[in-house]
C-alpha positions as CSV (number, residue, x, y, z in Angstrom):
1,X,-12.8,16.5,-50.6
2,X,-12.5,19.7,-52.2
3,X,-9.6,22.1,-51.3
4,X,-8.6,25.5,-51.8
5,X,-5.4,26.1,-53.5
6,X,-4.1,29.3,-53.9
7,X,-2.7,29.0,-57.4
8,X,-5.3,27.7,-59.1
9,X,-8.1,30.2,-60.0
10,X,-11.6,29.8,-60.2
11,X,-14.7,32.0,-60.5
12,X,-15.3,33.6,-57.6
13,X,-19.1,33.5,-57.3
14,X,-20.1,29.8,-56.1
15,X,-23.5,29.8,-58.0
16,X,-21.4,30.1,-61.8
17,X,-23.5,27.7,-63.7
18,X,-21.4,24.8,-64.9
19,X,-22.6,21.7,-67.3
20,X,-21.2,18.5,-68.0
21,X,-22.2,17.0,-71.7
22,X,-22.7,13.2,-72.0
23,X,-24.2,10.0,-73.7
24,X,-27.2,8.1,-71.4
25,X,-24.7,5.1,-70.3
26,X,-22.7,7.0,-68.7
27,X,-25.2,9.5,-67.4
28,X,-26.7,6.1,-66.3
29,X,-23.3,4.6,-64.7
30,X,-22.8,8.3,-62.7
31,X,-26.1,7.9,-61.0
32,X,-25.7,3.9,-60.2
33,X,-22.3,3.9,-59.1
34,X,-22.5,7.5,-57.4
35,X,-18.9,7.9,-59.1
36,X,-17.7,10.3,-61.4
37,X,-15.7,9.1,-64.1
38,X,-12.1,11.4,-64.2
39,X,-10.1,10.4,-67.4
40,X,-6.0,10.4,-67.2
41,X,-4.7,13.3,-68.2
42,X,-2.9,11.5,-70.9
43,X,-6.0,10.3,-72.8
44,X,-7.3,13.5,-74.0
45,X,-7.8,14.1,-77.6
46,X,-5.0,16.8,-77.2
47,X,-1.5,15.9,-77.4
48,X,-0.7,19.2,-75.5
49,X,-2.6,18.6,-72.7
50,X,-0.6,18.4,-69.5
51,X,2.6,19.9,-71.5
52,X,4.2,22.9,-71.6
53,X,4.4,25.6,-74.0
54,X,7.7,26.6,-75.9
55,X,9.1,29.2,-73.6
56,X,7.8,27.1,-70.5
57,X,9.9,23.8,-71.9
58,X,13.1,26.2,-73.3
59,X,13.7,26.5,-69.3
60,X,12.5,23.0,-68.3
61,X,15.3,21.5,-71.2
62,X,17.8,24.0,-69.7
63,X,17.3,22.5,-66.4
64,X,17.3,19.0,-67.0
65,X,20.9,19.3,-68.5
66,X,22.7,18.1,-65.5
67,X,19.3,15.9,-64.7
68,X,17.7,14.4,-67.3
69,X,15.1,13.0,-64.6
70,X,13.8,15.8,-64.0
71,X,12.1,15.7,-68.2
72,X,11.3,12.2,-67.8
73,X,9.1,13.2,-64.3
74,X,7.2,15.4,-65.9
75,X,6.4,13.6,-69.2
76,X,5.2,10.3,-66.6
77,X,3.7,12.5,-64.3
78,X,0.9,13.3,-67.3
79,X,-0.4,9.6,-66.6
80,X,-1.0,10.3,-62.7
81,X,-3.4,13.0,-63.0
82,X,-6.8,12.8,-63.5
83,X,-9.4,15.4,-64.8
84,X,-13.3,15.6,-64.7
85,X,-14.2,18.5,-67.3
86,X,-16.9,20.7,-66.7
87,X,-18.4,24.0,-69.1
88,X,-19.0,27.3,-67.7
89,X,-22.0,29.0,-69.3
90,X,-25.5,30.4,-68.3
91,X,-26.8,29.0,-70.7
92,X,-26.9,25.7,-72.3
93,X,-24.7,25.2,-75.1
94,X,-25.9,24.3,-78.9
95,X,-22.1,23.4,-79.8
96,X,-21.4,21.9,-77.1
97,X,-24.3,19.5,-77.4
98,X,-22.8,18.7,-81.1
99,X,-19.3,17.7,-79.6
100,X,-20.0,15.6,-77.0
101,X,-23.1,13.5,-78.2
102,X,-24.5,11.8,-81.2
103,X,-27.4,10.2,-83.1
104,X,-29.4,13.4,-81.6
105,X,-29.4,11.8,-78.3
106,X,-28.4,12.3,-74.9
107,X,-28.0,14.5,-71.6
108,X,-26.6,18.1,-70.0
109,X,-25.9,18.2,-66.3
110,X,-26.5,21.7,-65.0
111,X,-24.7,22.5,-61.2
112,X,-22.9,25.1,-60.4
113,X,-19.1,26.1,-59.0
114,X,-20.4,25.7,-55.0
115,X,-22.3,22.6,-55.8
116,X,-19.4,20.9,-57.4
117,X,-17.2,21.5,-53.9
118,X,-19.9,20.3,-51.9
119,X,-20.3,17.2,-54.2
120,X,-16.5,16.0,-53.7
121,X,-16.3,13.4,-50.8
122,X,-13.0,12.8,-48.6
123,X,-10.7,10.7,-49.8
124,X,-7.9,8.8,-47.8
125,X,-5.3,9.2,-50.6
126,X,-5.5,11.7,-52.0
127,X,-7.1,15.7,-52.2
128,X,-9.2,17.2,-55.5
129,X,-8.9,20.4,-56.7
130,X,-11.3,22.5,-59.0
131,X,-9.9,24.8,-61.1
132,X,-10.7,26.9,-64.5
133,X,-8.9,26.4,-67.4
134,X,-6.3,29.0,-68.8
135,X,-5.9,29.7,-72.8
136,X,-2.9,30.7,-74.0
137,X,-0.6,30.7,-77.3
138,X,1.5,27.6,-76.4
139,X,4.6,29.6,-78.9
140,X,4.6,32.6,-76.7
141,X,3.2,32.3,-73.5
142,X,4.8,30.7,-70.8
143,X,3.5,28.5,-68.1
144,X,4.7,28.6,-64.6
145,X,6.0,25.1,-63.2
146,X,6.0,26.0,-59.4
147,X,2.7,23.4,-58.9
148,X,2.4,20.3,-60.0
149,X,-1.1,20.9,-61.3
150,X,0.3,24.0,-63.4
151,X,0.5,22.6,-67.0
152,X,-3.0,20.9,-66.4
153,X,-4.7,24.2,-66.0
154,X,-3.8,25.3,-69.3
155,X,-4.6,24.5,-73.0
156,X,-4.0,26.3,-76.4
157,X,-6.4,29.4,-77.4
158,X,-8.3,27.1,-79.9
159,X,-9.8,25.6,-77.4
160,X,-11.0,28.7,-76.0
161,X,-14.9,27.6,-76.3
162,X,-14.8,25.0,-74.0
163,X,-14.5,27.6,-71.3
164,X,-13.5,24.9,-68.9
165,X,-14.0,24.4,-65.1
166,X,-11.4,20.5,-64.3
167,X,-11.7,18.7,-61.2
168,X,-8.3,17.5,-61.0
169,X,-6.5,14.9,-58.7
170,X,-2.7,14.1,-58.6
171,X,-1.9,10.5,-57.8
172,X,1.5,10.6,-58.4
173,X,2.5,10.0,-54.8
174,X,-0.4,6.8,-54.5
175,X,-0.4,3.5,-55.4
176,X,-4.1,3.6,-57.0
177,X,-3.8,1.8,-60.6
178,X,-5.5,3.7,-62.9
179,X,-6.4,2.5,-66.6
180,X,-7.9,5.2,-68.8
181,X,-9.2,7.0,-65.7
182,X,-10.2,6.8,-62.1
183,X,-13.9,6.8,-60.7
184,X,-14.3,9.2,-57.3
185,X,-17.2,9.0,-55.0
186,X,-19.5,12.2,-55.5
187,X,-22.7,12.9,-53.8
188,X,-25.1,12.9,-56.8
189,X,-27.9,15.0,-55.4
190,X,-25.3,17.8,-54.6
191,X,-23.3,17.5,-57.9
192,X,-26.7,17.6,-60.0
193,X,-28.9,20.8,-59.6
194,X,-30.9,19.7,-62.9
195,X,-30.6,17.5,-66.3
196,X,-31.7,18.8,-69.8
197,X,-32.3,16.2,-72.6
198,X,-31.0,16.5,-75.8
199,X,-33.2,19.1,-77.9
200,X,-33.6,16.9,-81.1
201,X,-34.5,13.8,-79.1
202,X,-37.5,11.9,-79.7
203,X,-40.6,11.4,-77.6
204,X,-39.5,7.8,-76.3
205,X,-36.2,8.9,-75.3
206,X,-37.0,11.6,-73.5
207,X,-39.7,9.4,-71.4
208,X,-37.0,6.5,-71.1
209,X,-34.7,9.3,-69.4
210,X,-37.7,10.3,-67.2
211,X,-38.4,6.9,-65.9
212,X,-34.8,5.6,-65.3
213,X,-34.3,8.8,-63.1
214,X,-37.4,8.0,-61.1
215,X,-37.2,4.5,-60.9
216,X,-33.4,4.9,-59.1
217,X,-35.7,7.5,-56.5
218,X,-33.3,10.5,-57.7
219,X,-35.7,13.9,-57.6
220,X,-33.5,16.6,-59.6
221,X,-35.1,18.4,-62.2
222,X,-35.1,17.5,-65.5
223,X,-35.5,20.4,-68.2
224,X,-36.9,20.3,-71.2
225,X,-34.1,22.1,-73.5
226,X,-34.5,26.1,-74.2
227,X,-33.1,24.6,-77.7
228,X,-36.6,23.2,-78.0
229,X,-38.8,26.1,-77.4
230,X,-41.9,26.5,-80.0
231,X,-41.7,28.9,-82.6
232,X,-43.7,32.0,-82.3
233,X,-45.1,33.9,-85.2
């Protein structure tokens, strides 16, 4: 279930349009399993995520001089936290529909901040957060470790694009095995306001996408991309 935590920010208008990028087997598993995939934090393509800048880890090293435990927590903790990554943006996204498919095929999954909260079921074991993403120069700026989800919310300035909304779940204190990730139970009609096919997809794909939708009785809208519109002269 989602809670509020006051140090982690997030926009404060609950119908910010958020979209998820993916490929049709796992837009496919979401809607079969009614689970969201969350990847370990330690799986990302960037090595920085989950660490701490320079000035942040200057004071963490100074600290662990009398308890070297106290590094070696932090650097395991990375593969007990789990993230969901979402993109805030009005609109759809032409990038971001280069990055995270291929072969000129696949889907967008539009919601919004509010319908993200109200998608997130109780758990037993543990509580998820949502939270938006902080960029920062990782030489300069420093990152506050009062919370454990701290050096999860932020990632270098290059990054900057992705303008990033996480669900995020620590596990650390559970004995949940997770692999590359963790799947959490979601209510699919709340977490999807509508889907958008990729722009450049052909005819057959786009019907395919139409009639696995109906066929497992979901009713959400699906949008023909704004990326597609017909030229006017």
């Amino acid at each position: 279930m989602y809670k509020k935590n006051d140090n982690i920010k997030l926009p404060e208008d609950p119908n910010t349009i958020v979209w998820k990028y993916l490929d049709l087997s796992k837009f496919l598993d979401l809607l079969m399993s009614q689970k969201l995939f969350m990847s370990r934090s330690d799986k990302f393509e960037d090595q920085y995520e989950g660490t701490f800048s320079e000035p942040t880890y200057e004071e963490i090293k100074k600290l662990s001089e009398n308890n070297p435990e106290f590094l070696d927590y932090y650097k395991s903790h990375r593969e007990k936290v789990v993230v969901s990554s979402w993109h805030i943006n009005e609109y759809e996204s032409f990038a971001m529909w280069q990055i995270f498919t291929q072969n000129n095929e696949g889907l967008a999954i539009q919601s919004t901040i509010g319908r993200l909260q109200k998608a997130l079921k109780p758990e037993i074991n543990y509580s998820q957060f949502i939270g938006e993403v902080n960029y920062i120069d990782y030489k300069k700026e420093y990152i506050p470790f009062d919370n454990m989800f701290f050096p999860f919310m932020f990632k270098r300035k290059s990054f900057q694009y992705e303008r990033e909304v996480r669900i995020i779940s620590n596990l650390s204190e559970n004995n949940i095995k997770i692999n590359d990730g963790l799947k959490i139970d979601v209510d699919i009609n709340q977490l999807i306001e509508k889907i958008y096919i990729h722009p450049k997809s052909e005819n057959w794909y786009k019907k395919l996408v139409i009639e696995l939708v109906s066929k497992l009785d979901y009713t959400f809208e699906i949008e023909k991309s704004d990326l597609e519109s017909d030229i006017l002269i």
